[in-house]
N, C-alpha and C positions, 0 to 999 in steps of 0.2 A: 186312307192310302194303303195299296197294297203292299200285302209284307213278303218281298221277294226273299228268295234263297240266296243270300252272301254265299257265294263262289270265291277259294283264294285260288289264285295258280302261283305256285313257285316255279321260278326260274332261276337258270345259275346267273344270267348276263341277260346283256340285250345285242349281243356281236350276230352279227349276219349269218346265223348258222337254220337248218334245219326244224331242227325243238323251236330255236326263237321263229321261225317261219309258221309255225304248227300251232304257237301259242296266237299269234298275230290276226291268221286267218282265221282263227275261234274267235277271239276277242270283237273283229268285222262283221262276224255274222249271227251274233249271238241277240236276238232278241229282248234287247235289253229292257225292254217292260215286261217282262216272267224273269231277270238274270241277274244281277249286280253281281258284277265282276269286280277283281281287285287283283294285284300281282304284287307280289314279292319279290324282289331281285337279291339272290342270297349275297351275289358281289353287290359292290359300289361301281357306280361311274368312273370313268377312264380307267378301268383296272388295268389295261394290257397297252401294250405299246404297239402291238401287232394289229389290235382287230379293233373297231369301234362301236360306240353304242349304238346302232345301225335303229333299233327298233325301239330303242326309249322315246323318240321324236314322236314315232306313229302311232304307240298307247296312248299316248298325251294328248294328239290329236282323237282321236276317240274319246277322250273325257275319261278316260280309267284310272281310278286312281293305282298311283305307285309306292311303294315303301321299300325299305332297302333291310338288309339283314342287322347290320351294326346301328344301325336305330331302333329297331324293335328289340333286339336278341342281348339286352343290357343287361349287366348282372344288379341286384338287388340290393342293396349294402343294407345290414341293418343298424338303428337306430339304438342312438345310447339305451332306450324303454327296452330297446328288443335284446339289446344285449346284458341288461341288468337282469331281465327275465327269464333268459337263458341262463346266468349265473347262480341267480339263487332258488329259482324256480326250478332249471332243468326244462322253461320251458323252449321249445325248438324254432329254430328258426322257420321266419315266412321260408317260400323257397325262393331261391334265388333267381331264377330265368320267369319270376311271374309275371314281369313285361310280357314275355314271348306267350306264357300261356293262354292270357288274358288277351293278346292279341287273337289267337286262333280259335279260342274261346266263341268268337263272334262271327266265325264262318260257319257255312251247314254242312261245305265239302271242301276237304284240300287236295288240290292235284300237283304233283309234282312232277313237272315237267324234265322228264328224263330221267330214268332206271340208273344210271350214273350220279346223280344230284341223291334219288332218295337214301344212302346210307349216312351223307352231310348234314340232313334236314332229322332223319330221324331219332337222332341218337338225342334229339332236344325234345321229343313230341312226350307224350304221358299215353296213357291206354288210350283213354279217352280221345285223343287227337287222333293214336292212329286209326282207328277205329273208321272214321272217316276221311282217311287220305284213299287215293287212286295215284296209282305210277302210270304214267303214262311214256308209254316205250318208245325209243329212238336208236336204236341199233339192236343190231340180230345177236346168238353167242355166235354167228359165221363170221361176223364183222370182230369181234372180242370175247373171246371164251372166255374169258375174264372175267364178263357181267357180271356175274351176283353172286361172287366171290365172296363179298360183306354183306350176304345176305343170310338170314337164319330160316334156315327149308322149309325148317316144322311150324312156321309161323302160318298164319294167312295173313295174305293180301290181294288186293283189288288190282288190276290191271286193264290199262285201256292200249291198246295196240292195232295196227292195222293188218293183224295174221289174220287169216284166215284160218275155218275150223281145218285141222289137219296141221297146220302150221302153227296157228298159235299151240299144241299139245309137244310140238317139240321143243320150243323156244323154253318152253315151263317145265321140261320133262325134269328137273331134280326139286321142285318143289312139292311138298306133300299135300298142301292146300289153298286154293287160289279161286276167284274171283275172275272172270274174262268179259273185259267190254270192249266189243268191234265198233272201229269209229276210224276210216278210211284216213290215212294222210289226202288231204283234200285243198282245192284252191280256190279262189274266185275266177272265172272264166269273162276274161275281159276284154282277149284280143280279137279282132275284128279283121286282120290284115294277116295276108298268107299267101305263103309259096306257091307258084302256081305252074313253074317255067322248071322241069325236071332236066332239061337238054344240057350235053357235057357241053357247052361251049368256050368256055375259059379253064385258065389250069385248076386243078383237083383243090377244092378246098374242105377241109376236117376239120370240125369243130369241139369242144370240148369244153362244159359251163361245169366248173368244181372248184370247192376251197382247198389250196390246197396243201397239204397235210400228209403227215406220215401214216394215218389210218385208213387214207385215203390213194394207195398204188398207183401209180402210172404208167411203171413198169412192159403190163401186157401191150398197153396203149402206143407206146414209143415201139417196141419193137415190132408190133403191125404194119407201123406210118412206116418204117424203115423197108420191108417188103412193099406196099405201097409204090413207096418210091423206085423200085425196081421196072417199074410198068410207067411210070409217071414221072418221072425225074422232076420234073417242075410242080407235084404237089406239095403242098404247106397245110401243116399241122398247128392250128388257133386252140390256144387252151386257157382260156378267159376264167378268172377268178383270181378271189383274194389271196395271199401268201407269198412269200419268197421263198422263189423257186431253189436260191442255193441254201438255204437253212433248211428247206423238206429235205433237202438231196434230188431230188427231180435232177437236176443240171448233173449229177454226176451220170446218170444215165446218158443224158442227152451226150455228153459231150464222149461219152462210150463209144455210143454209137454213128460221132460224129454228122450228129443233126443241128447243132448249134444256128444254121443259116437257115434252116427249114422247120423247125418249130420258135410260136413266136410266143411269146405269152405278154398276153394282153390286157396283166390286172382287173382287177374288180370292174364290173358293169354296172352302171346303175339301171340299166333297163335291158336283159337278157335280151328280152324276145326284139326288142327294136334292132338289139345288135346281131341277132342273128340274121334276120332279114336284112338291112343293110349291106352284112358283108358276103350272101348269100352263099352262102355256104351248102356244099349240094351234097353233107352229109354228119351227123353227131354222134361222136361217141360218148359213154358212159355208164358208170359203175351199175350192177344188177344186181340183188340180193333175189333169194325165194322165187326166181323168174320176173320180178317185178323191177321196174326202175328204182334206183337208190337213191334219189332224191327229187327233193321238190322240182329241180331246175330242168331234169326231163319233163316232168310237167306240164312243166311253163313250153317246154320246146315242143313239146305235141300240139301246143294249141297256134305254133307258125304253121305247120305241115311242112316239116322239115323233117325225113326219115330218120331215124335211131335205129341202133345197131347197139349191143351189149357184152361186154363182160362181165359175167357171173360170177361172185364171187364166194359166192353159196358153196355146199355139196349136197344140195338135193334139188337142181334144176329137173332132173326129168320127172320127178314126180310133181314140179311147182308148172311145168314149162307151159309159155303162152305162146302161141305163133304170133302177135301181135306187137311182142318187143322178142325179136331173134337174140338167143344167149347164145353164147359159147364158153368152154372152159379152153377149147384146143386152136391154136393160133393160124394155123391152116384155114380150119373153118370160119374162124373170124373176119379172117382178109379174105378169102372166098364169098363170103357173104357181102362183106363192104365192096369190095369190087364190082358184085352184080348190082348191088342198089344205083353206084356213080353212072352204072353203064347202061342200064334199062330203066328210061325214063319211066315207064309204062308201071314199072315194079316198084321202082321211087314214090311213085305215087299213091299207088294204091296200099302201101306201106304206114306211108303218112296220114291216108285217110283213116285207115284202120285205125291208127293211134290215138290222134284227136276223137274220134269217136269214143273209144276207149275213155278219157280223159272225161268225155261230156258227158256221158252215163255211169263212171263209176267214182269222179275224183271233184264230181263239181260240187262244194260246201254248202251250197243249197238245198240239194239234194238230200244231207246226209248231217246238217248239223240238229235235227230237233232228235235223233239218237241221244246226242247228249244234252239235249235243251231237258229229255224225260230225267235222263239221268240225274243230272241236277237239281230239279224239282222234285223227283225220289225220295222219300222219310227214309232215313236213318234206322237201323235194327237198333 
């Protein structure tokens, strides 16, 4: 029998987020006769009253095994011998987290699924563990200057992220020594049906696929639709995802601006792309980092041919910038730009094509998963 490489990945959950999207699509295309995978969930099942285990169904359904933090991470008690023998011997205790070490013990690499997760996970690891983890990055310092805050500079460590060179040197610029592995946020390319009809012929519709969340602004977004509406009085602003909208604060915006009848939100999707075609929508807004779309769910929305349009939330778009997802920082040129797309079919479209293209050549997990299939198979220094 061949002796594959035990792969862990830590995760903090399994809620419908990004990281857990990035673990999922590894997990789907990972060669699993070279891989044995296994994940960690640092939380428990139903931790949140908010979000769900979205993605503990679809490991399962893959055959992966799961294990959870508070079952492996158990402290050690010792035994009347052991305590006798510390008394009169002086001699030391086992240690006490030897569940946990003994668990990690038995993998060849740990990834820790989110730059956020690794300061939780580490403070249990020994040299030797970490030695072998990889952080695997899921927000920029543009998104959280905060990062790696609890992170010790002079240290090394291994990182996998989807910067690019120039990009990933800025993301790392306060650590002294580090490790870089390129490995695209990537998808499986599955949808087969697509926008085909660019013509304005029904009132203006905006689309908008995000969780939503106070790290996640809406801000620039609403007060766009609100110019928007200056030209269009009958367009409607659709902003589809998880969260309530008056606990983010979202609604306080809205109801500023008195949009309340004209933005609608329309909860969690369970199939994006079906819902954007259905409700055709003849344009998408969403978040941009580094020039690049900020989440999986652009993605997903490139592969309808349904145009995108961006706010940047970056400050180095002109040096990251793609004509292929238009950024802006400045609100003019934002609704200038959405405006031309709703109104030249011809520009909608070829918009769109450029995207999905984009998407097939550089985000399709086929492509780009035996990156880390080597990685993993990789000896250890």
């Amino acid at each position: 029998m061949k002796n594959n490489p035990k792969i862990l990945f830590i995760v903090s959950d399994f809620y419908q987020s990004g990281a857990n999207r990035y673990a999922y699509e590894i997990d789907k295309s990972l060669d699993k006769s070279k891989i044995d995978l296994s994940i960690l969930s640092w939380h428990k099942l139903n931790n949140s009253e908010i979000w769900n285990d979205y993605y503990f169904s679809k490991h399962q359904a893959l055959g992966t095994p799961i294990f959870f933090e508070n079952e492996i991470n158990q402290l050690t008690i010792p035994t009347f011998k052991e305590r006798f023998e510390k008394k009169i011997l002086n001699k030391p205790f086992p240690n006490e987290r030897q569940m946990f070490h003994d668990f990690l013990e038995s993998f060849a690499k740990i990834i820790v699924i989110g730059e956020y997760l690794y300061p939780y996970v580490a403070r249990f690891m020994n040299e030797k563990e970490l030695d072998k983890t990889y952080i695997s990055i899921h927000n920029s310092i543009f998104q959280h200057k905060e990062n790696y805050d609890r992170y010790d500079k002079k240290q090394f460590y291994q990182f996998i992220s989807s910067f690019k060179d120039g990009m990933y040197q800025i993301e790392f610029q306060s650590f002294e020594n580090y490790r870089h592995v390129f490995f695209p946020l990537s998808i499986h390319i599955e949808n087969s049906v697509f926008k085909t009809d660019y013509e304005l012929k029904e009132s203006v519709k905006i689309g908008m696929f995000t969780r939503l969340s106070h790290t996640k602004p809406l801000d620039p977004f609403l007060y766009a639709f609100q110019l928007i509406l200056d030209k269009y009085p009958t367009a409607e602003f659709h902003i589809y995802g998880s969260g309530d909208p008056e606990k983010e604060g979202v609604m306080r915006i809205v109801k500023q601006l008195d949009l309340e009848s004209k933005v609608i939100f329309r909860g969690h999707q369970e199939d994006l792309i079906a819902t954007a075609l259905a409700d055709n929508l003849n344009l998408i807004w969403l978040h941009g980092y580094y020039g690049i779309p900020g989440g999986f769910s652009g993605f997903d929305i490139c592969t309808t041919k349904i145009p995108q349009i961006f706010w940047d939330f970056s400050v180095s778009s002109d040096k990251f910038s793609d004509p292929r997802f238009p950024m802006y920082h400045q609100l003019s040129k934002f609704v200038a730009k959405s405006l031309e797309i709703i109104e030249d079919p011809s520009k909608a479209k070829d918009l769109a094509e450029v995207q999905y293209k984009y998407i097939d050549e550089e985000k399709n997990v086929q492509k780009f998963i035996h990156i880390l299939e080597s990685l993993f198979e990789e000896k250890n220094n």
